[in-house]
Structure formats: C-alpha cells, structure tokens
PLY file of the C-alpha trace (Angstrom):
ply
format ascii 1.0
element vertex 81
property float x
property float y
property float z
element edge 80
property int vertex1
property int vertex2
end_header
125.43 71.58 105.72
125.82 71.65 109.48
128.36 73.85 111.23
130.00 73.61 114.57
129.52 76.48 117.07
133.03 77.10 116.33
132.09 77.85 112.42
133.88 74.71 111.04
131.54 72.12 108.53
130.92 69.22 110.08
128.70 67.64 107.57
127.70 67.61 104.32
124.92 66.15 102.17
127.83 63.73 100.85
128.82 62.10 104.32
129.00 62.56 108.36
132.60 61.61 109.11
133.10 65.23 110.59
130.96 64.34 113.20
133.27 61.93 114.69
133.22 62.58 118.26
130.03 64.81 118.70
127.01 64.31 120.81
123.82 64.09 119.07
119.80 62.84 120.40
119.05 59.68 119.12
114.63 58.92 118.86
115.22 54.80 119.07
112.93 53.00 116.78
113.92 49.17 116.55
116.45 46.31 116.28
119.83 47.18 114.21
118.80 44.40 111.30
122.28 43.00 111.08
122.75 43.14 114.54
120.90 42.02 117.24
122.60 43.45 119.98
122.15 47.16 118.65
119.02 49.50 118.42
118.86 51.40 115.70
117.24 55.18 115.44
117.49 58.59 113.95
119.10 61.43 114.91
117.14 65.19 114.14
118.63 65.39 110.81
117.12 61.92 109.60
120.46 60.17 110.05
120.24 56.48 110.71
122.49 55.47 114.09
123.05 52.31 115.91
124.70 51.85 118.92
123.99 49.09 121.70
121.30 48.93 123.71
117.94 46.69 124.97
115.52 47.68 122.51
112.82 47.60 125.36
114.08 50.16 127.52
114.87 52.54 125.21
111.99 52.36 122.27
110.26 55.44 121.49
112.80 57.31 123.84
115.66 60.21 123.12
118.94 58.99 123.74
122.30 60.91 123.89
124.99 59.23 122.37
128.45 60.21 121.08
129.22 58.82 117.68
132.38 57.07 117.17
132.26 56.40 113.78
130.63 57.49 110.51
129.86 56.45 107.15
128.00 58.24 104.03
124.55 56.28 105.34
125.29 55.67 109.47
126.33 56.87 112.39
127.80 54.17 115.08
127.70 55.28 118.34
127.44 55.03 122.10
124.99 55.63 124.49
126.62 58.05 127.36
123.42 58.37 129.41
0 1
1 2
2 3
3 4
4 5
5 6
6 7
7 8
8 9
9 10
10 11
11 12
12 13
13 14
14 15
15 16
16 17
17 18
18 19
19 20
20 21
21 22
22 23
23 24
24 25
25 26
26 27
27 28
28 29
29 30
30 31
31 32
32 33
33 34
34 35
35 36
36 37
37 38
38 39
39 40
40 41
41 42
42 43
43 44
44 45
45 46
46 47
47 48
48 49
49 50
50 51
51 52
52 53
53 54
54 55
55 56
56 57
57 58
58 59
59 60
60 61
61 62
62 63
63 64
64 65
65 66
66 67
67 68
68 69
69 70
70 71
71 72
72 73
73 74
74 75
75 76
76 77
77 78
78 79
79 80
C-alpha cells in the first residue's frame, strides 16, 4: 500500500487510480507496443507507464511525469520535464 504524505491510500495491490494526478520517476525502457508514439517504462514500484516521448532521447533515463490516468496494470502519463 502506498500512502500520501497527507496519510490518505493512494494505492493498493488491486489498482493505481488514486494516483491520478501525482508525480512519479519514470526509468524509460522502450517503445509503448501498441503505440508507436509512446515510450514505455517503470516507475520505482514496478508499475508499467507510457506517456509520449522519442524513445532515443529518453532511453535508459529518469523521467518525471504526472499521471493522468490509471488502470489495474498502467499508468498513462505526461512528461513535465
């Protein structure tokens, strides 16, 4: 379980929509499969996130993103520098 520095859950083991909104550190690691246009990486806790990007400028690299979405397998989100 994760819990906001304000002591409310934010996630679970059973999905991430609480994180709607939040910044996390993205390590990018290759092409979003269905979607060419996104990269697709990991945040610290193993979560899978895509959001756009060129895949060759960001590989191997931490990016911040806020996520703007969430499902019970992915976070979508977008880069903010």
């Amino acid at each position: 379980m994760i819990v906001s520095p304000e002591g409310r859950v934010v996630a679970t083991r059973i999905g991430w929509e609480g994180s709607v909104s939040w910044i996390q550190e993205v390590l990018v690691e290759a092409l979003n499969p269905k979607n060419p246009e996104q990269v697709m990486g990991r945040t610290e806790h193993n979560k899978i996130a895509f959001f756009p990007a060129d895949l060759k400028e960001t590989r191997g690299k931490l990016i911040r993103v806020k996520v703007n979405s969430a499902t019970a397998s992915c976070l979508h989100c977008t880069a903010i520098g």
